[in-house]
C-alpha positions, -999 to 999 in steps of 0.1 A, spaced: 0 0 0 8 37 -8 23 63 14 -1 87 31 -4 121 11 -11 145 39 -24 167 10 -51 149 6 -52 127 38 -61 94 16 -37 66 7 -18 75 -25 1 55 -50 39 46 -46 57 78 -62 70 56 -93 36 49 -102 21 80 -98 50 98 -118 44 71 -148 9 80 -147 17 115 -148 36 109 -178 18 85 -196 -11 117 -195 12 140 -205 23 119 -234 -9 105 -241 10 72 -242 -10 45 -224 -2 40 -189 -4 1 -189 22 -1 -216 41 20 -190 36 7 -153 59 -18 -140 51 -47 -121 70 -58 -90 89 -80 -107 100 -55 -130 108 -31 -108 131 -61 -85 148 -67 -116 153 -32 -131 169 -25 -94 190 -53 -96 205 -40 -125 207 -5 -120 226 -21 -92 251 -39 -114 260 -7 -132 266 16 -103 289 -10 -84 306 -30 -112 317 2 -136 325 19 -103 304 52 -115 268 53 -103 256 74 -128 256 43 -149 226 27 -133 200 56 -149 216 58 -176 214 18 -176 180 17 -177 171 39 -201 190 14 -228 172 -11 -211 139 10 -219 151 15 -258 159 -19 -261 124 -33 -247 106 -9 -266 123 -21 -299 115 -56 -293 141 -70 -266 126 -88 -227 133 -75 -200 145 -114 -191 169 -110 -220 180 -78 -210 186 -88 -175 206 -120 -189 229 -100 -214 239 -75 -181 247 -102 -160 269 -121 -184 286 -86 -193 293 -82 -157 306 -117 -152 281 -128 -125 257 -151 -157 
């Protein structure tokens, strides 16, 4: 369950799914093509996580998962995705 939004005392969202139903709206993209599951977001975690700590710079984990994004959105898993990070990082 959500946090409590004090603004408007009622049980909100978590703020990842409110922001990508903000900008599915602003995009008029649709929001389910958008929202991530839990698994998803374990796994996109996990290897945001991979970037930061094996490249030693943690501005790779972003920038990470936006290539992750391009590459699902031109056809790639996320399950593939994961698998191609984890043998580049030497921990398949």
């Amino acid at each position: 369950m959500g946090k409590r939004n004090a603004r408007e005392g009622t049980a909100t969202m978590d703020w990842i799914t409110e922001m990508t139903l903000h900008l599915a709206s602003a995009t008029k993209l649709d929001a389910a093509d958008l929202l991530l599951d839990a698994d998803a977001k374990e796994t996109l975690l996990d290897l945001a996580g991979i970037a930061a700590h094996t490249s030693g710079d943690r501005t790779n984990a972003p920038l990470l998962c936006h290539v992750l994004g391009r590459a699902i959105a031109r056809g790639a898993t996320l399950d593939d995705c994961a698998r191609a990070v984890h043998d580049f990082a030497g921990d398949a």
